[in-house]
C-alpha positions as CSV (number, residue, x, y, z in Angstrom):
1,X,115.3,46.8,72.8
2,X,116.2,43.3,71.5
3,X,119.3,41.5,72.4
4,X,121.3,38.8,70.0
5,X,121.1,35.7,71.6
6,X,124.8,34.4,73.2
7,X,126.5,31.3,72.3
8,X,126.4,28.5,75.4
9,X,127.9,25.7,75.9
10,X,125.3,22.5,76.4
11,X,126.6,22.4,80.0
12,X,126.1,25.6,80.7
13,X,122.6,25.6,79.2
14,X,122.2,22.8,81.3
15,X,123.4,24.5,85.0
16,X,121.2,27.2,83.7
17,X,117.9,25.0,83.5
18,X,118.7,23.7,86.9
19,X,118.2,27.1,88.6
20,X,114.9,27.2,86.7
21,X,113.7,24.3,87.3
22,X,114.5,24.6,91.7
23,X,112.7,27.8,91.1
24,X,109.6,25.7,90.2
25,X,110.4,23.5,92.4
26,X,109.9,26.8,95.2
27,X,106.4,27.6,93.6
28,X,105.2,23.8,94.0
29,X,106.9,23.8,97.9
30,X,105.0,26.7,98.2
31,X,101.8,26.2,96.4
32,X,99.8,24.2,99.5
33,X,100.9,26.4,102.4
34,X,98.5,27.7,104.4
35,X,99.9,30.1,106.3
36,X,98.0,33.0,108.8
37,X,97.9,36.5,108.0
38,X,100.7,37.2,110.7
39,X,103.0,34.5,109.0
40,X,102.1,35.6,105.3
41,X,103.1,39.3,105.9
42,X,105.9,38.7,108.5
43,X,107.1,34.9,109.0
44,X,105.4,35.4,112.2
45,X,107.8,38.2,113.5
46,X,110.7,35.5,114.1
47,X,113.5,36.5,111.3
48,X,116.8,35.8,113.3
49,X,120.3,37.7,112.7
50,X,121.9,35.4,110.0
51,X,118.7,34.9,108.4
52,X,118.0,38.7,108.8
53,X,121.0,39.8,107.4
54,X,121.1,37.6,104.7
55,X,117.8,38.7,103.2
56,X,118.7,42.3,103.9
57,X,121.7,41.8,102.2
58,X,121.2,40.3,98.8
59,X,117.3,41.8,98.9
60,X,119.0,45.3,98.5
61,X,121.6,44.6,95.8
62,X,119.3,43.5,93.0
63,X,120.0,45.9,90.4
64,X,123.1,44.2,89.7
65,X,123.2,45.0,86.1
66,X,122.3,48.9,86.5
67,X,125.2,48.4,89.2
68,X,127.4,47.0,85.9
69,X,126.3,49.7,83.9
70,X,127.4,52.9,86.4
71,X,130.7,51.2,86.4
72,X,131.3,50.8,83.4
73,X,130.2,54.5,82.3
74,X,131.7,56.7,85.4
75,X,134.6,54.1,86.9
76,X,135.5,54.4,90.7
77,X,132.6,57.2,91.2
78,X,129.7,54.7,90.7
79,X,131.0,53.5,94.3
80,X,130.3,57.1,95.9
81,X,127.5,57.7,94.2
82,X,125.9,53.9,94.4
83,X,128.1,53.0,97.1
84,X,128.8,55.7,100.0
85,X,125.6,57.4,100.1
86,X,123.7,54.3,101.0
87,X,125.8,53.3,103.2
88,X,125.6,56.4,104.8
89,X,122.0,56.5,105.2
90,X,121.5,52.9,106.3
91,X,123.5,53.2,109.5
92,X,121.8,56.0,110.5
93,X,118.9,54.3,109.8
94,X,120.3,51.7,112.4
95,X,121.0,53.9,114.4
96,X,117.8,55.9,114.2
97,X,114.6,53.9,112.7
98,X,115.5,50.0,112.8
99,X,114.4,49.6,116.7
100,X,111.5,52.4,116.4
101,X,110.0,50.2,113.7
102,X,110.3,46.7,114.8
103,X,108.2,48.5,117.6
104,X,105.7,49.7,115.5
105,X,103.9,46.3,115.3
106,X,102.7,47.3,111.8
107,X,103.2,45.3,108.7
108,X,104.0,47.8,106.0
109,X,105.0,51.5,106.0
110,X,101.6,52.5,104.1
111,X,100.1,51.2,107.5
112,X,102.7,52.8,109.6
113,X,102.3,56.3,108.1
114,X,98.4,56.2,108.2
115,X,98.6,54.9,112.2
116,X,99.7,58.3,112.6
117,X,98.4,60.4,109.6
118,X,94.9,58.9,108.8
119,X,93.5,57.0,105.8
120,X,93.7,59.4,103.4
121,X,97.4,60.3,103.7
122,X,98.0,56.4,103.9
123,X,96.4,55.7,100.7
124,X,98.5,58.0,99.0
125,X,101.4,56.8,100.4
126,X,100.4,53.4,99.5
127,X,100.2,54.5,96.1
128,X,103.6,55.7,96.0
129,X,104.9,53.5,97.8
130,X,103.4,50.6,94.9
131,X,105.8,53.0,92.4
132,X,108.5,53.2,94.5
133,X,108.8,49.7,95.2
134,X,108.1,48.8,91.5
135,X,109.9,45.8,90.1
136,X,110.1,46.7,86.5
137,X,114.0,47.3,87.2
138,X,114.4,43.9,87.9
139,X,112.2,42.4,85.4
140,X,113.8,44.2,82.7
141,X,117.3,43.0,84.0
142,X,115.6,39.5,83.7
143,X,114.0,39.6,80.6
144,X,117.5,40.7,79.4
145,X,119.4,37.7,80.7
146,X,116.9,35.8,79.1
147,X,117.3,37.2,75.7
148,X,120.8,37.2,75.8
149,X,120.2,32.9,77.0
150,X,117.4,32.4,75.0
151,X,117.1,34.7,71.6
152,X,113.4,35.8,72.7
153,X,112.2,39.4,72.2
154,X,112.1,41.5,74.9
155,X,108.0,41.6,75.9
156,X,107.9,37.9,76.3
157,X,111.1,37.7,78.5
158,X,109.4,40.1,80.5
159,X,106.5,37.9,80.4
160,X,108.5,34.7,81.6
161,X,110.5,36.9,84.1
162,X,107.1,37.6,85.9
163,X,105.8,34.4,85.7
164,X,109.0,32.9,87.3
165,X,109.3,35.4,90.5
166,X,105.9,35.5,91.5
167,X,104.9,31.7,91.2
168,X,105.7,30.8,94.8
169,X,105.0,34.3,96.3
170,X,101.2,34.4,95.8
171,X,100.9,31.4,98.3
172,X,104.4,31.2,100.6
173,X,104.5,35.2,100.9
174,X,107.1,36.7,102.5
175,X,108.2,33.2,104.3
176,X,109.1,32.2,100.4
177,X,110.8,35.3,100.0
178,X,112.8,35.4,103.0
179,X,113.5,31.3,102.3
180,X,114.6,32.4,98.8
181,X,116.9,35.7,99.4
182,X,118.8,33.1,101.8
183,X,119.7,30.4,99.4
184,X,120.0,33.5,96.2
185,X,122.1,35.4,98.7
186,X,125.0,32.5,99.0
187,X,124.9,32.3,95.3
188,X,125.2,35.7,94.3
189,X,128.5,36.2,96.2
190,X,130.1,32.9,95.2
191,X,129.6,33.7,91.8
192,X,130.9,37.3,91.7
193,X,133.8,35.7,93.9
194,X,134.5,33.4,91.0
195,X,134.3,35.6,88.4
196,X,136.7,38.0,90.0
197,X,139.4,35.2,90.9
198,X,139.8,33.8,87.2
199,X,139.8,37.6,86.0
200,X,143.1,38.5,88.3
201,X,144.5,35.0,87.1
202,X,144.2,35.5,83.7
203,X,144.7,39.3,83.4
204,X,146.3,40.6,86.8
205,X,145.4,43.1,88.7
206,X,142.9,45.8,87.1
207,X,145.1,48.5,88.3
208,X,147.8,47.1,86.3
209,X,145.2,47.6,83.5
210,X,144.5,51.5,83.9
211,X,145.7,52.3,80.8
212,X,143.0,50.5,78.9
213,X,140.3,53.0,80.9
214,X,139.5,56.6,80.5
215,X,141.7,58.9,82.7
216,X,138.1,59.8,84.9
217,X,137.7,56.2,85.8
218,X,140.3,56.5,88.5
219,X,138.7,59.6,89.7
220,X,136.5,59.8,92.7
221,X,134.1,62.4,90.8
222,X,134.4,60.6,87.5
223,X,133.8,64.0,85.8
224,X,130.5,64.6,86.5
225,X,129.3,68.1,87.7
226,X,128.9,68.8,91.1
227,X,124.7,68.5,90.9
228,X,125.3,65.3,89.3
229,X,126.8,63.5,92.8
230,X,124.3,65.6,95.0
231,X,121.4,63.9,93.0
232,X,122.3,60.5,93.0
233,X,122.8,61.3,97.3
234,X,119.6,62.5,97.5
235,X,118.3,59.5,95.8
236,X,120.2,57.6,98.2
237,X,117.2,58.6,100.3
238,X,115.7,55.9,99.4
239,X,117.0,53.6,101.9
240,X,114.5,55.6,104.6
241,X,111.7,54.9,102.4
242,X,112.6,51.6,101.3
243,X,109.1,49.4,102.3
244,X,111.6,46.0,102.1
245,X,113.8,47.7,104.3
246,X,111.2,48.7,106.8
247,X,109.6,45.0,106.5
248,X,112.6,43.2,107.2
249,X,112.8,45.1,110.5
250,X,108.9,44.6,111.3
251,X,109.5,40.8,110.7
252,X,113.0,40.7,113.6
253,X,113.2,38.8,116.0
254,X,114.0,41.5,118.1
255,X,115.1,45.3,118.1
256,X,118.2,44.0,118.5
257,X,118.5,41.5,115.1
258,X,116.6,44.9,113.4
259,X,119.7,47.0,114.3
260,X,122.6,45.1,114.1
261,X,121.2,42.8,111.4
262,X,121.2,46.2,109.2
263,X,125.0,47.2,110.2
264,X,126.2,43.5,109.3
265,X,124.6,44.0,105.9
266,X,126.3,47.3,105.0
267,X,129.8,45.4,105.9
268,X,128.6,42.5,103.2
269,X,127.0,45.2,100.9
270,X,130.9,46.8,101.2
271,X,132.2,43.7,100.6
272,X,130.1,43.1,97.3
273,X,131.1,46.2,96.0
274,X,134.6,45.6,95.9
275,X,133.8,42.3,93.4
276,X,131.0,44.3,91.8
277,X,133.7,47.0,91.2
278,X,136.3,45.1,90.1
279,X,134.5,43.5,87.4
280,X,133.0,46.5,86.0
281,X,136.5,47.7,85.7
282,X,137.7,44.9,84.0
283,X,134.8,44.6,81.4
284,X,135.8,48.5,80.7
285,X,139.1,47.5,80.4
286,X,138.6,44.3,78.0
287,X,135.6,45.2,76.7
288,X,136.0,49.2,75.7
289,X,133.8,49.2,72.7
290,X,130.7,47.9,74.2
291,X,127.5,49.2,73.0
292,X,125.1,48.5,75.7
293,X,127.1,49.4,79.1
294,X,124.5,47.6,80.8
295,X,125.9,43.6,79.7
296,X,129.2,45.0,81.1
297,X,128.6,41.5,83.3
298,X,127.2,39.2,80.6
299,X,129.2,40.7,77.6
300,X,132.4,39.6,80.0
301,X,131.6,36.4,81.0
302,X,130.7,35.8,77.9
303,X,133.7,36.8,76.6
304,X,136.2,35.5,78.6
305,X,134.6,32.3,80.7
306,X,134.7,28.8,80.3
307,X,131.9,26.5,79.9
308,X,130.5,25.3,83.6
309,X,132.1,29.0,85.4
310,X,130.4,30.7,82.2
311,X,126.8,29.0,83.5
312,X,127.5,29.2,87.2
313,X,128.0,33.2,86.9
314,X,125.1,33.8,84.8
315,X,122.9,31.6,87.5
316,X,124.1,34.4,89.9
317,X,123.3,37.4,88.2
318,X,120.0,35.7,88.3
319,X,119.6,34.9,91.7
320,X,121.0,38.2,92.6
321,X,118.0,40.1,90.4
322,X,115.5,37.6,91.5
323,X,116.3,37.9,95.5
324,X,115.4,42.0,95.1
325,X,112.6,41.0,92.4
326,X,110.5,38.8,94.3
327,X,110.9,41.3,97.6
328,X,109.6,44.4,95.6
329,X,106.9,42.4,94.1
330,X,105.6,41.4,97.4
331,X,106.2,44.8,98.9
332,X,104.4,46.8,96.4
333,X,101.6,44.5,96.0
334,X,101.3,44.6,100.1
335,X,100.9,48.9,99.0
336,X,98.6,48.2,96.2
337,X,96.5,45.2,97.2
338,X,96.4,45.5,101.6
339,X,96.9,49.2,102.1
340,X,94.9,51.2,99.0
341,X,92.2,48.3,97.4
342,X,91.3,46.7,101.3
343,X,91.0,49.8,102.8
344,X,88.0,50.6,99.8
345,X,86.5,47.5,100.2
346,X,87.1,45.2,102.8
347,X,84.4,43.0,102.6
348,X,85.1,42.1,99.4
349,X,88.4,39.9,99.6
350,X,90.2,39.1,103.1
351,X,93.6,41.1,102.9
352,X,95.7,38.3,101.8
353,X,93.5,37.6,98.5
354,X,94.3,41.6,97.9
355,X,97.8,41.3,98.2
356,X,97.3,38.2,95.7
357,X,95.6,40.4,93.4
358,X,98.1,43.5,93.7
359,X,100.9,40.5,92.7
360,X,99.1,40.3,89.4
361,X,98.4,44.5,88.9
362,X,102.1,44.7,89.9
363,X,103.3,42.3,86.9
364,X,101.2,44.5,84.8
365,X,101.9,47.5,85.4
366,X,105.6,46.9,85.8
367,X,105.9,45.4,82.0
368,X,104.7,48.8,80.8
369,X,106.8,50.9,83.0
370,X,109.8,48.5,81.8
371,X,108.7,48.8,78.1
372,X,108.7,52.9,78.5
373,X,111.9,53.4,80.1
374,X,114.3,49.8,78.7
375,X,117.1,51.3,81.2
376,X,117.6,49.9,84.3
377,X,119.6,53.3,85.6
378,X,117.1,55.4,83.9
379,X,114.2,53.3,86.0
380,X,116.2,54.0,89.5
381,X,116.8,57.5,88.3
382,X,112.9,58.1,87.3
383,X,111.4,56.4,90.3
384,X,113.9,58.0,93.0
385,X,113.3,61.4,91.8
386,X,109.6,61.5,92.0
387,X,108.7,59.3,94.6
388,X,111.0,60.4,97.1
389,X,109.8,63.8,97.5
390,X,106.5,62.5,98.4
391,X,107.6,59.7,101.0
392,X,110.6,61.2,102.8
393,X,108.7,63.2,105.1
394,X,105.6,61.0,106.1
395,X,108.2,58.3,106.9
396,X,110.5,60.1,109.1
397,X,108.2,62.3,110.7
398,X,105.9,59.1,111.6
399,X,108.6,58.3,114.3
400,X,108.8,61.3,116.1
401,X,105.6,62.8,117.8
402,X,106.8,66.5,117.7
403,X,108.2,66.5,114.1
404,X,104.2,65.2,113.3
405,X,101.7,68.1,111.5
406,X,97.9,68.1,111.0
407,X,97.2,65.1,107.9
408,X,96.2,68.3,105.2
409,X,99.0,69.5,105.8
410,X,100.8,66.1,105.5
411,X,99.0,65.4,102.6
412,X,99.5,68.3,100.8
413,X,103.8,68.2,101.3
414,X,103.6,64.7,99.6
415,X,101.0,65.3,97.0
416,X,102.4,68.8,96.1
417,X,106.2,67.5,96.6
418,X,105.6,64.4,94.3
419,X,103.8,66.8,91.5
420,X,106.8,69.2,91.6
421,X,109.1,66.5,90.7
422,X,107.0,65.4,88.3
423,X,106.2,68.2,86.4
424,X,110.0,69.4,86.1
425,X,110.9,66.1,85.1
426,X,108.6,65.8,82.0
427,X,109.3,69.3,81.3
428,X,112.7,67.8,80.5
429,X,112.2,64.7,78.9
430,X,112.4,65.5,74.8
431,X,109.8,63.8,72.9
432,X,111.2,60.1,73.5
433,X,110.1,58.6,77.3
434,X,113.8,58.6,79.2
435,X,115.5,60.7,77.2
436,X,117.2,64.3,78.7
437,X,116.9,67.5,77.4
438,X,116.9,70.3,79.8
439,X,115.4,71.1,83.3
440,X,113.4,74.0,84.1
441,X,116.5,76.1,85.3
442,X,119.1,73.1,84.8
443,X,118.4,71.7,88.2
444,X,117.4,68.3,88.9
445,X,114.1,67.5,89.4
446,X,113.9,66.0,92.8
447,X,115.6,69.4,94.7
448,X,112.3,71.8,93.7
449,X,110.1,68.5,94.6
450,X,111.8,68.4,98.3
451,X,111.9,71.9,98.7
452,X,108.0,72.1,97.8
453,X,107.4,69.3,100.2
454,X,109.4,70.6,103.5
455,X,107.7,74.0,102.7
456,X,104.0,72.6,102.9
457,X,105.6,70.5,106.2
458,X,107.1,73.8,107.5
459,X,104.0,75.6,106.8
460,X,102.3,72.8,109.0
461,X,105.0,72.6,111.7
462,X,103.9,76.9,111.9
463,X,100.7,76.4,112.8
464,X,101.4,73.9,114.8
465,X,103.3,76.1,116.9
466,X,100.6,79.0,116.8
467,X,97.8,76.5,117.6
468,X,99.7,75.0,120.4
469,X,100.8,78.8,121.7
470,X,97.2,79.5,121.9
């Protein structure tokens, strides 16, 4: 997947380096900290409600140009399916887990779920949690800004995309991720602001423009089947596995900053959507012919912006994938490095040169992953579906002592849940990696997968009951 490289103006070649260059600038800052373990994994505990909810906020909205993508291809529904649903199921989390985990005084949900279920359950959930939390998404969005900036092929833009987001994270940690999701957080919305200003200037409203869309796009289904919009809920599950999610609520100030910090985000996350939306609609509606729904964002502003806005928007769709990109590097290299390589050999490396090292397996193993599946949407999709089955329930369940089963039984619901999801969805895939052919039954992979998994967790909460009886 190779892009042709986009005609820039010097000055916006030159606004461009400038964002590169502060981001080296963050890796030197960074480079002599010496920070303890406490401030390393957490920022000592001490995030505060605007700093909270600015890292929640732009850390969760990375996947800005799979975001472009959906909007392009299904309209209006790509808000209820990538919209409503989380929304949904981050207020309850609020409501429900944000206190309960800043409580937890834990530093990472692998750790959380094996305080409760034991070492071998969190191992496994440590290595799901590293796929999960996989930043080959974001990479891959990178590498494609970068081809479409700088004409290179599509391995070494991933190369350079790595190099770039984990320079100043393998010595700041998560005190230079939280320092970078603040200042990547203000840019991100000043630049979708922008871009959506000149569009209603020089085209109007894009509900004036309707009748340059397909008919569905104004739909709230967007004609897709009814298992179609139950999926893409169910992978809105995600948000109560999330490990960034979780973290940011470890590292609060307070209970307090975890729960209210979370419902201020999904007001800005609403708010983002509405310019998000807008200018997928637009790039529909301007751009109907495009090839590659996925540079609905870049294809338009390269269309229609002027040299300096042209620069500062494309400096935002970078700061928006990088704010997300350096949080699920750090997360999943806390999974791979701290909770599964420590725990078999802890005399080896302290815990922080672990993490280090997971940084590094992380860039690795997230090239490849982007390299099999070059779709940003089809990543999200792949990921969700497998990984949640085998999460959900460890999570949840590790708040509430009576919802808790023996660690087999544990073990097997997320080992047996994840292979059921897995199974079904190669049994699908035609001979090319991402590509769809048919289901076992026509059902989505991820329903037998939780179904498998409440069943092994049903068949625990049983005995349970009969041991408990007796």
């Amino acid at each position: 997947m190779n892009y042709a490289k986009y005609n820039f103006h010097w000055i916006d070649l030159f606004i461009i380096s400038v964002f590169f260059v502060y981001v080296v600038y963050l890796t030197r800052k960074f480079a002599n900290e010496k920070l303890s373990k406490l401030d390393y994994l957490l920022d000592g505990r001490n995030l505060t409600m605007p700093v909270f909810v600015l890292t929640m906020f732009s850390t969760w909205y990375g996947g800005i140009l799979g975001v472009g993508e959906f909007g392009y291809m299904y309209g209006i529904s790509s808000w209820l399916l990538q919209g409503v649903p989380y929304y949904f199921f981050a207020i309850v989390f609020a409501f429900v887990f944000a206190a309960r985990a800043r409580r937890m005084e834990v530093s990472s949900t692998p750790e959380q779920i094996a305080k409760v279920y034991g070492l071998q359950v969190g191992r496994l959930s440590a290595l799901f949690t590293m796929i999960l939390a996989s930043p080959a998404p974001y990479i891959l969005m990178i590498a494609v800004l970068l081809q479409l900036m700088m004409g290179l092929s599509l391995f070494t833009s991933l190369l350079i995309s790595v190099i770039f987001s984990i320079g100043y994270l393998v010595r700041g940690g998560f005190r230079a991720d939280r320092y970078t999701d603040v200042v990547f957080g203000v840019m991100m919305f000043l630049g979708f602001l922008m871009f959506v200003g000149f569009l209603f200037f020089e085209y109007g409203s894009v509900l004036g423009m309707r009748g340059s869309m397909p008919p569905n796009h104004f739909i709230w289904h967007g004609g897709n089947p009814p298992q179609f919009i139950i999926m893409w809920f169910l992978i809105a599950l995600w948000t109560w596995v999330e490990p960034s999610f979780y973290q940011r609520c470890y590292a609060a100030k307070s209970d307090e900053v975890a729960k209210k910090g979370i419902l201020w985000s999904v007001f800005f996350w609403f708010l983002f959507d509405i310019l998000t939306m807008a200018t997928a609609l637009y790039a529909r509606a301007i751009l109907p012919a495009l090839r590659d729904p996925m540079l609905s964002y870049p294809a338009l502003a390269d269309f229609v912006l002027p040299p300096v806005a042209k620069g500062f928007f494309f400096v935002s769709l970078l700061a928006t994938i990088l704010s997300t990109l350096n949080s699920q590097f750090f997360v999943s290299s806390i999974a791979i490095g701290r909770d599964f390589l420590f725990s078999f050999f802890p005399k080896r490396y302290s815990e922080t040169r672990w993490i280090q090292i997971g940084l590094f397996l992380m860039a690795g193993f997230s090239i490849v992953l982007a390299l099999l599946i070059p779709s940003v949407v089809k990543l999200w999709y792949t990921i969700g579906t497998i990984m949640i089955p085998g999460l959900l329930l460890p999570m949840v369940t590790s708040f509430f002592t009576k919802s808790q089963v023996r660690s087999e039984w544990m073990f097997a619901s997320q080992l047996f849940g994840f292979t059921t999801s897995l199974i079904c969805l190669l049994w699908g895939w035609s001979d090319v990696v991402g590509s769809y052919d048919q289901f076992p039954f026509g059902v989505e992979p991820i329903f037998p997968g939780l179904v498998v998994a409440i069943a092994f967790w049903g068949a625990g909460m049983i005995h349970k009951i009969k041991h408990q009886s007796h």
